[in-house]
C-alpha positions as CSV (number, residue, x, y, z in Angstrom):
1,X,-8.5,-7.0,-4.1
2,X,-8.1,-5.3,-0.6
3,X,-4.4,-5.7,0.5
4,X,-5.0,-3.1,3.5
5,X,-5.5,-6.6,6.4
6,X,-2.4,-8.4,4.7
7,X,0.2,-5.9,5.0
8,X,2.1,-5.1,8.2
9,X,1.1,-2.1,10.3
10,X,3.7,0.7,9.9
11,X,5.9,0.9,13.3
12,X,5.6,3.9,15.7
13,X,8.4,3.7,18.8
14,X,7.6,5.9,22.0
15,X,10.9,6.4,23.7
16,X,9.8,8.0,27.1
17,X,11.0,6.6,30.6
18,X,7.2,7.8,32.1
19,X,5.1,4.8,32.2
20,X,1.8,7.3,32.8
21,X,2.9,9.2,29.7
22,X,3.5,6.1,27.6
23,X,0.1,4.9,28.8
24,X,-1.9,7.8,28.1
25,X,0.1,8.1,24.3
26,X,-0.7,4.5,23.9
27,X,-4.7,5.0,24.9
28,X,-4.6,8.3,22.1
29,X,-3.4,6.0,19.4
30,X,-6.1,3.9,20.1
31,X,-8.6,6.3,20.4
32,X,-7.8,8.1,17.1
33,X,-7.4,4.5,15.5
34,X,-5.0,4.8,14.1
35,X,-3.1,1.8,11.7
36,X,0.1,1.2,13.7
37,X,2.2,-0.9,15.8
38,X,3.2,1.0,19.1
39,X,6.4,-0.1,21.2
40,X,7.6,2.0,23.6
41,X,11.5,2.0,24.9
42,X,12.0,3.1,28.9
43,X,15.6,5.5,27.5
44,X,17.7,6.4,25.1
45,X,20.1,3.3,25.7
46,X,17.1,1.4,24.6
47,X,16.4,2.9,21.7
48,X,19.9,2.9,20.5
49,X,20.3,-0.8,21.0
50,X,16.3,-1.2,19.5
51,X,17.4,1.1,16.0
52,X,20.5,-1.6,15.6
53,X,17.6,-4.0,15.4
54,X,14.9,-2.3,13.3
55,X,14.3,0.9,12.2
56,X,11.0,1.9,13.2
57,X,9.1,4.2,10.5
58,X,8.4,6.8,13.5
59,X,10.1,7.5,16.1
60,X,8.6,10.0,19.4
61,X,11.5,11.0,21.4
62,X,11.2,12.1,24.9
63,X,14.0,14.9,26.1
64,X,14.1,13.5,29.5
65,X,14.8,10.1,30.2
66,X,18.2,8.6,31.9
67,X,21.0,6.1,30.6
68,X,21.0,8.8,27.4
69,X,18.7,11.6,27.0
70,X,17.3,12.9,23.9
71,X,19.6,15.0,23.2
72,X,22.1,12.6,22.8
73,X,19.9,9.9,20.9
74,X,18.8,12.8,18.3
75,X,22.7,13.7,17.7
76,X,23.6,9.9,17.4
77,X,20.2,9.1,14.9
78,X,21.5,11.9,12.5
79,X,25.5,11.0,12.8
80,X,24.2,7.6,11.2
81,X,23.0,7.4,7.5
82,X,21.0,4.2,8.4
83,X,18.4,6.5,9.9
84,X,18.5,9.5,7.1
85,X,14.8,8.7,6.6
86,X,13.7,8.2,10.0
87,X,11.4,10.7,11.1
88,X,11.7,11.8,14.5
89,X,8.9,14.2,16.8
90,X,10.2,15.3,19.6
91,X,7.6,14.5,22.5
92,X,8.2,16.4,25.5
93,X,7.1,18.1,28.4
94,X,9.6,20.9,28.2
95,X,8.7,24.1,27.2
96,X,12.5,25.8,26.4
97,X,12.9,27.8,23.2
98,X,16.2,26.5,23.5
99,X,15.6,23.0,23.1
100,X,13.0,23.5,20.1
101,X,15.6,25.2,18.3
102,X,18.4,22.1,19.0
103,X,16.4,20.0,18.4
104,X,15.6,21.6,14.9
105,X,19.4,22.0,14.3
106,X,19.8,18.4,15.2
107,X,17.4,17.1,12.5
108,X,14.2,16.3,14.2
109,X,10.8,17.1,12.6
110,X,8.9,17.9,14.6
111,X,8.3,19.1,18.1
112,X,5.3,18.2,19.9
113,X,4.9,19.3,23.9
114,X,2.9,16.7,26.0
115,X,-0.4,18.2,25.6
116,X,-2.5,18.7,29.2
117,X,-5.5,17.2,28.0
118,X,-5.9,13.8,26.4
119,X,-7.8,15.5,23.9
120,X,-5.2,17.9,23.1
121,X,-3.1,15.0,22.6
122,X,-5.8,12.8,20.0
123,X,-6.1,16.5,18.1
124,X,-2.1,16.8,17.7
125,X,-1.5,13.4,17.3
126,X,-3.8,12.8,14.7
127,X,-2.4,16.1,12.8
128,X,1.1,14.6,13.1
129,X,0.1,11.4,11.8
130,X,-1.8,12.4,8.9
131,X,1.2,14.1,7.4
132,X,2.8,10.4,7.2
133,X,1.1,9.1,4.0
134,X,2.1,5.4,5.3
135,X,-0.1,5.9,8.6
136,X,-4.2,4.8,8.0
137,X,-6.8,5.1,10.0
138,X,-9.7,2.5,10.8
139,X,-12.7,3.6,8.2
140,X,-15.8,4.7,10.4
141,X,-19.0,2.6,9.5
C-alpha cells in the first residue's frame, strides 16, 4: 500500500522580503520537484509570529529583511527550545565571512548564498534538500 499521496507534504518557509527572490526560489522548487509545501514570510516579524503558529520542518532565512533581520530571528529561534530541531539555511545575498561565521555560532545549518543562475540555485537546492531524509522528490517516468 502506497501511503506517499496520503501523507502531508513536509513544510519549507522562505523568509525573504524580495518578492523576485521568493519567486525565482519558488519556480526552483518546482523545477527540481521537489515534495513540499512552500510559504514564504515578507520579514523576520512574520516569521516570529508564523513559528508561534507552526513550526515549519525547514526554515530559509534571508539576512536582510526589515521589522527584524536574520540576525535577530536566528538568535530568538535558538533562545527557544520549541525550535531545537528546526533546521535553518541561511539564504542570502551577502557574501561576509563575518556573517557565515555568526550565523554558525548562532546555530544555523547551513549557509547558502543566492546563487546568480537559476540553475545554480536547482543544483544547491536540490543538494540541500536531499540531506533532509523527510524531503521526496516526484519519481521521473
Amino acid at each position: 500500500m502506497d501511503l506517499t499521496n496520503t501523507l502531508p507534504l513536509p513544510i519549507v518557509v522562505l523568509a525573504d522580503d524580495d518578492d523576485e527572490d521568493c519567486m525565482i526560489f519558488a519556480d526552483a522548487i518546482a523545477a527540481i520537484e521537489a515534495n513540499v509545501e512552500l510559504n514564504t514570510v515578507k520579514n523576520g516579524e512574520i516569521l516570529m509570529q508564523l513559528l508561534k503558529k507552526y513550526v515549519p520542518d525547514l526554515l530559509f532565512l534571508d539576512i536582510q529583511m526589515p521589522y527584524q533581520d536574520g540576525r535577530q530571528c536566528i538568535k530568538a529561534i535558538r533562545a527557544n527550545r520549541e525550535y531545537d530541531a528546526l533546521p535553518v539555511i541561511v539564504y542570502t545575498g551577502m557574501r561576509n565571512p563575518d556573517s557565515v561565521n555568526f550565523f554558525f555560532r548562532e546555530g544555523a545549518n547551513f549557509f547558502l548564498e543566492k546563487p546568480e543562475t537559476m540553475g545554480k540555485l536547482k543544483i544547491a537546492l536540490y543538494q540541500i534538500l536531499s540531506r533532509f531524509s523527510f524531503i521526496t522528490f516526484k519519481q521521473k517516468d
